[in-house]
LUMKOL-971316 format. One record per residue: residue in three letters; x negated, y, z of N, C-alpha, C in turn. Coordinates in steps of 0.1 Angstrom, whole numbers, plus 2048, in hexadecimal, padded with zeros to 3 digits. Layout:
N
AlaXYZXYZXYZ ...
//
This chain:
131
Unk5138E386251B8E08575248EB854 Unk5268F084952B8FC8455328F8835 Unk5408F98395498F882C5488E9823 Unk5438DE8305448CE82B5398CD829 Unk52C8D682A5218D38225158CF82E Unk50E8CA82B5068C68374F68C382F Unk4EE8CD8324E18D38294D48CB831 Unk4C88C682D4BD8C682E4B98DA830 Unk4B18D883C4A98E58404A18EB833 Unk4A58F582E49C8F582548C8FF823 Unk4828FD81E47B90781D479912821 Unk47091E82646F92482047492F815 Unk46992880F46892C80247892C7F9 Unk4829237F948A91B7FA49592C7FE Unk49492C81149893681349A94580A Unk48D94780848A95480048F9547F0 Unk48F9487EC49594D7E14A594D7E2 Unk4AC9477E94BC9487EF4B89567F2 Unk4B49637FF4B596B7FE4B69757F2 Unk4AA9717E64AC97A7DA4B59767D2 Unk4BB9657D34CD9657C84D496D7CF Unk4D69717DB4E19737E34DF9827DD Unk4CF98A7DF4D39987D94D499C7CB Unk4D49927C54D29907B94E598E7B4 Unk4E99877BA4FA9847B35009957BB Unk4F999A7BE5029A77BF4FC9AF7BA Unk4F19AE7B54EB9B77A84F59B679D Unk4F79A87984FC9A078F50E9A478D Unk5149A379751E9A679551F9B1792 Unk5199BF79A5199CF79751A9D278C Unk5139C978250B9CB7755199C4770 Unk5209B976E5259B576B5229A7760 Unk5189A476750C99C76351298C768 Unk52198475F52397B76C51D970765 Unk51896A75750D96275650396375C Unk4FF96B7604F296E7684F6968774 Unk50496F77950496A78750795B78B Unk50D957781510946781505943782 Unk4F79437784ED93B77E4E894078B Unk4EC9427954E99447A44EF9397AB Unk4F89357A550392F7AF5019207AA Unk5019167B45039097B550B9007AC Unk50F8F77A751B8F279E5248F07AD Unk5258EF7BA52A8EB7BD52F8F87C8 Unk52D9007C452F9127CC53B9127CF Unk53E9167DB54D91A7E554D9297EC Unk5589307E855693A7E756793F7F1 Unk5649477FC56C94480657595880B Unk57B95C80757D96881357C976808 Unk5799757F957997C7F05839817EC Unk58B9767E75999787E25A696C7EB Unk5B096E7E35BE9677EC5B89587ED Unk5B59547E55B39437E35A09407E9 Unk5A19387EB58F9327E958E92C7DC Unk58392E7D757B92A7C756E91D7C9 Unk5719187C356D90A7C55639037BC Unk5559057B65508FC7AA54C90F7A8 Unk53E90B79D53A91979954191E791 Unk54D91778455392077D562927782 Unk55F92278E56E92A79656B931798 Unk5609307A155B93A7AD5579477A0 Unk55194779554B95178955A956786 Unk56995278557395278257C95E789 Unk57595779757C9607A057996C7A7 Unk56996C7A355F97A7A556198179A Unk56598078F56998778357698D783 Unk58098678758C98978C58F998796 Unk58699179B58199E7AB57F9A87A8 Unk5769AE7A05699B47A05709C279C Unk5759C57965839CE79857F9DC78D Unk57C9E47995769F47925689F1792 Unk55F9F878A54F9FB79254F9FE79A Unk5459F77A153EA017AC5329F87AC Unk52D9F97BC5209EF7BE5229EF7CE Unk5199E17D05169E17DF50A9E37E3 Unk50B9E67F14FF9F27F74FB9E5801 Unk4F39E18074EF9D68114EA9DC819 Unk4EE9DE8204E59E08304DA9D7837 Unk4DD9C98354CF9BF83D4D79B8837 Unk4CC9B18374CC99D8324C599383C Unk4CD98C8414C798084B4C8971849 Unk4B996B8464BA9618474B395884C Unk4B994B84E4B09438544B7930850 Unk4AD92A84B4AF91F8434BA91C83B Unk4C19188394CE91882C4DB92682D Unk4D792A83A4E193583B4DD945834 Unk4E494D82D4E095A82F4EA96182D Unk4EB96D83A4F797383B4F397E833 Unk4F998982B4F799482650099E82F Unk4FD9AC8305079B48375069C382F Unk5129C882A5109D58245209DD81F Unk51A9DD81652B9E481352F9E1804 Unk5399E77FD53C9E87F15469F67EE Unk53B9FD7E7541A0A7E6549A0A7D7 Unk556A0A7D055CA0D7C6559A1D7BF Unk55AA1C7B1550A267AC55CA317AC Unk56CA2F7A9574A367AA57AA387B9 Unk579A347BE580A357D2578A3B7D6 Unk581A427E157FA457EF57AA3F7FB Unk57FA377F5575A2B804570A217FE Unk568A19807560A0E803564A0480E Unk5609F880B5659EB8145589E881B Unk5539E782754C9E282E5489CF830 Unk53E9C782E53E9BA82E5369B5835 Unk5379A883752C99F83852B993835 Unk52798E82C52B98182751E978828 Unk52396D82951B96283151995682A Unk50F95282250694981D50393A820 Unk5049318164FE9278194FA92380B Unk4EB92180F4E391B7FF4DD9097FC Unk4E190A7EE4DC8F97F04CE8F97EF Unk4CD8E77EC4BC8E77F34B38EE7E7 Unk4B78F67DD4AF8FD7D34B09047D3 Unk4B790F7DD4B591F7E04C59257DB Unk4CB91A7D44DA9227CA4E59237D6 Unk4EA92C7D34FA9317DA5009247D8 Unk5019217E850C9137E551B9157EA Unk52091F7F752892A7FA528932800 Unk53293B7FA53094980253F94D80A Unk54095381154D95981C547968821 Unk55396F81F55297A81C56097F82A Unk55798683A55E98884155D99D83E Unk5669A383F56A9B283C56D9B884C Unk5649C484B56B9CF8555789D5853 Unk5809D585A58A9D985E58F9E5866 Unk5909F38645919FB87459D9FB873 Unk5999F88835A69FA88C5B7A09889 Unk5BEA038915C7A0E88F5C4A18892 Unk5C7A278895C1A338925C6A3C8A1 Unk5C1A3D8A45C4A3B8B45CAA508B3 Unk5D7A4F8BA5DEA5C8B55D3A6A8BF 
//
């Protein structure tokens, strides 16, 4: 059970298309595409570790990814893992104007039709620099 929700196993098939929303809402946001990316997401999508607050219901959560989304840039994914309602993504997010980029991995749960139901978004961090 993840974030009150408690899923029937799903598909396959099921699976695989949750993997392609998941690469798909970060196509979608790059682009700035957030109609597009709302229909990915669940009416009932919780969205966790992005910004100060949690977003709650798809037109928050579209609310608060738009809020976010800041300068251009795009995200890079390293691997995608999944396995029945879960899929974790791991990559980065490089800003088109900075110097640095933020390292992630944000962690999935899809309803029983393949849509983003929530997402949590845990960040690398380095350590203090050691003198």
């Amino acid at each position: 059970m993840i974030d009150g929700h408690q899923g029937i196993e799903p598909s396959a098939a099921t699976t695989a298309a949750g993997v392609d929303h998941v690469r798909l809402a970060y196509d979608y946001i790059d682009a700035g595409e957030f109609d597009a990316y709302s229909s990915l997401l669940d009416e009932n999508m919780q969205l966790r570790g992005l910004g100060p607050e949690p977003a709650h219901g798809r037109g928050d959560v579209v609310r608060s990814v738009q809020e976010l989304a800041g300068p251009p840039g795009w995200h890079e994914l390293y691997k995608i893992i999944a396995s029945g309602e879960c899929v974790v993504a791991i990559g980065r997010y490089v800003p088109a104007e900075a110097t640095s980029d933020v390292e992630f991995a944000d962690a999935f749960v899809l309803s029983e039709d393949g849509l983003l139901l929530s997402q949590r978004r845990f960040r690398y961090l380095p350590g203090p620099a050691k003198p």
